[in-house]
N, C-alpha and C positions, 0 to 999 in steps of 0.2 A: 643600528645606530640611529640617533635623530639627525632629523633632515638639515642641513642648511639654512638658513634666512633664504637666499637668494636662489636664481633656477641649477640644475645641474649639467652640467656638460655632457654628459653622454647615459645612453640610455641602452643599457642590458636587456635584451626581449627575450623569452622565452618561445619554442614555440608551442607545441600539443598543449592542449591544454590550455594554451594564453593565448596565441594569436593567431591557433586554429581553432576553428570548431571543430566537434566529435566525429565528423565525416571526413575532417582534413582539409578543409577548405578553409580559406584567409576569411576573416573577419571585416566584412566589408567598408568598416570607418575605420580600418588600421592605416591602410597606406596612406591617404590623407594626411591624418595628424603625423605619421611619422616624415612625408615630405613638407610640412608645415616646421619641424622642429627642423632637419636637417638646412632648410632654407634660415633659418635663426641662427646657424652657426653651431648645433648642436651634432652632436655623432650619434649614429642608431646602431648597436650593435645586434644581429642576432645571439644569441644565449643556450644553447641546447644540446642534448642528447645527440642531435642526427647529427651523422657524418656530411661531407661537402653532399656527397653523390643524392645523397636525399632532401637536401635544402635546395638544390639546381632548380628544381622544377618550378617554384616560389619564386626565382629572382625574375623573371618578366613582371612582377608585380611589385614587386619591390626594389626599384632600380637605386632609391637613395639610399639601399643599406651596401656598406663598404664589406665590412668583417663580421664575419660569423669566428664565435667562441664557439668550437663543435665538439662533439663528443665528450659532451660534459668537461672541458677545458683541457683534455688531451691533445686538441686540433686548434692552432690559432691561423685563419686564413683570411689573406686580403681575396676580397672576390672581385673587384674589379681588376687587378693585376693576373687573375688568377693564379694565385702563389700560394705556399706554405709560409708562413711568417715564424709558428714554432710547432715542435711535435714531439710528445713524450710518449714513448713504448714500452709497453708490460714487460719486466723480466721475465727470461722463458721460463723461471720457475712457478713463475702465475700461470703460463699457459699449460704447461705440462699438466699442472695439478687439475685445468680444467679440463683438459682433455681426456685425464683419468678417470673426474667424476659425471661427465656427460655422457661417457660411456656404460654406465653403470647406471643411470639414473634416467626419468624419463623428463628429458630438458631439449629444449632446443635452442642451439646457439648458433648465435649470429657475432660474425667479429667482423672489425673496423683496421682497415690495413691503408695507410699514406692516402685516408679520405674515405676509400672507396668503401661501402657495404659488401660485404658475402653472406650465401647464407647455405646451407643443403635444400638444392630445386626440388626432391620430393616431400619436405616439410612445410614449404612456404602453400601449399592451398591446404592445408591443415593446422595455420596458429589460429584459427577459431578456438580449440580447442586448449591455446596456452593464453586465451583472450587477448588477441593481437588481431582479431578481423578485421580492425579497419586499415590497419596495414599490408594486408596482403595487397592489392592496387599499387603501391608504394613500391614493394619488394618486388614486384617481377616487373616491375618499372625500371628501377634503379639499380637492384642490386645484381652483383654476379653470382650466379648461381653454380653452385657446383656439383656434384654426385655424392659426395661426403665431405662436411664441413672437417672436422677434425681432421682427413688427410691433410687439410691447410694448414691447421694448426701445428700442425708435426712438422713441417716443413722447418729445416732449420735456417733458413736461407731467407723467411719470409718472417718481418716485426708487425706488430699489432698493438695500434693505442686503445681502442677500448673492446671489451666483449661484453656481449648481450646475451644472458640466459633467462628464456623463456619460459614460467611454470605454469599447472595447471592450477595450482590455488597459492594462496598467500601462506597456508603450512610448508607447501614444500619448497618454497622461496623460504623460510624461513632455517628452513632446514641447511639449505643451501649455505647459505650466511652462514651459519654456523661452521658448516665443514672447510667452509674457505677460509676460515678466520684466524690471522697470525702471518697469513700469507703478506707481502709487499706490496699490498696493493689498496684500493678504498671498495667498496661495495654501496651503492644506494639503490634504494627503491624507488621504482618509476614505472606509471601504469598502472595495471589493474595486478600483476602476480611477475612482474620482469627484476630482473638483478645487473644492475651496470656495475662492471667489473672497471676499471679505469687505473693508474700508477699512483703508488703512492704520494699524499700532498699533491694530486691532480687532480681540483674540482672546480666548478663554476667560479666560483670564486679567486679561485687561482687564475683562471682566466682572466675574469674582469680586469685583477690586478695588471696580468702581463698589458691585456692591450693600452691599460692606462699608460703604463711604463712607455709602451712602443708610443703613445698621444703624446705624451710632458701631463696628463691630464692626473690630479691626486683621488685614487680610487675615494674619499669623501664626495668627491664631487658626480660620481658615478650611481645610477637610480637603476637600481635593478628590477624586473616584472616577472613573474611567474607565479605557478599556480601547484607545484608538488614538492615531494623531502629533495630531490637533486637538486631545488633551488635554495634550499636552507643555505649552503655554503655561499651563494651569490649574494643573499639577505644580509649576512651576516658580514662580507669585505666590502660590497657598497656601500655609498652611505645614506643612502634609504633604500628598505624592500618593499613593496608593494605586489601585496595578490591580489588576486581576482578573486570575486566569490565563489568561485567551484571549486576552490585550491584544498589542496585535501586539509586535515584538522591541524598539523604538526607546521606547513607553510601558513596557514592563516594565524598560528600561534607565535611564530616567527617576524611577520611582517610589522612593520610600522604603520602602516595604513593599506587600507583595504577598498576596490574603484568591485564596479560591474565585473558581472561574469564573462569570458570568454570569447560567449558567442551575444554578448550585450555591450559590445563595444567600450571592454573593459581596459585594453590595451588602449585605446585613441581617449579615454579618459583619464590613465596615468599620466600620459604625453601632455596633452594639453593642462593637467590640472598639475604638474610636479617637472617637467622640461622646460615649458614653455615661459 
């Protein structure tokens, strides 16, 4: 959509990609401009794929963001209250079907249960190999680690808002897609070869909208930042999206306007040039 005349009230961040750099590390002119807009009366919301468990580590640095829209709008959490605000879980006929074909197949999956990451602890120092190396630090950081992921999945007693399957190339992510498809559920691409499984009509986007709702604030007046396809749906219910120049070809084809890369202080250039 096009922008407003006037500034927007709250502001969608992404993060990998947009308000990290490629090592994981904050963008060192983010928080600045983001406690610059929060001080204006602006709302900063985080936007992304990771679960609570994975965003924690960030909030010493980011103390003026409230809400994170997590796991691609599966997870809406107040983080200063520490609370769930909302959460929508996969029917178990998504999980089942994954647990069939990760069995079969050479993927590694990682699911998202009321926040937290899981992942199988024999996998995690081998996602080099599903191009996830700069995550491993992350995972045996944050996540719980189990002996066999799937025994969790099987679990009938345990729900799960998003899963994350990890490939070795972008064929067999595509493969993927394919055999999952028809299922109740959305699939995007994120990363270098990874497939976020998430519920149906559950995406960024959907996010954005909820927390507007929980604000009074009208998702037009919402400016979304990110830089890959899982942000398309954010692009498309705010009412402006803005990448960053690293954003893959399908977000940058998507966006309204386009600030700095990533790790060029792309994110403190949306803010001050579209919040403020």
């Amino acid at each position: 959509m096009s922008a407003p005349t006037s500034a927007f009230d709250l502001a969608a961040v992404d993060m990998d990609g947009t308000l990290l750099h490629d090592d994981k590390t904050l963008d060192s002119a983010a928080p600045s401009a983001l406690a610059e807009a929060v001080g204006a009366g602006r709302t900063v919301a985080l936007c992304t794929g990771r679960c609570v468990s994975e965003i924690r580590p960030y909030l010493p640095q980011l103390p003026m963001v409230r809400y994170a829209i997590a796991e691609v709008g599966a997870l809406l959490y107040d983080l200063r209250e520490k609370r769930v605000v909302a959460r929508h879980a996969l029917p178990r006929e998504v999980i089942d079907a994954v647990v069939s074909f990760v069995c079969s197949e050479d993927v590694m999956v990682q699911g998202v249960s009321a926040g937290q990451a899981y992942a199988t602890a024999s996998m995690v120092p081998r996602m080099a190999a599903y191009n996830m190396a700069p995550y491993i630090p992350l995972y045996e950081q944050t996540a719980t680690l189990a002996p066999r992921m799937t025994d969790l999945l099987e679990d009938p007693t345990r729900t799960w808002e998003k899963l994350n399957l990890f490939h070795r190339s972008t064929q067999a992510r595509e493969r993927t897609r394919e055999r999952l498809g028809g299922l109740p559920a959305v699939e995007s691409y994120s990363e270098v070869t990874s497939l976020e499984v998430t519920p149906l009509g559950i995406d960024k986007g959907s996010g954005i909208r909820a927390l507007c709702e929980l604000l009074d604030i009208d998702a037009s007046r919402a400016l979304a930042i990110g830089d890959s396809d899982n942000d398309l749906a954010a692009f498309r219910d705010a009412g402006m999206g803005v990448a960053v120049a690293n954003a893959s070809e399908r977000a940058l084809g998507a966006a309204d306007a386009l600030v700095s890369a990533h790790d060029k202080g792309g994110v403190a250039e949306a803010v001050r040039r579209y919040l403020m």
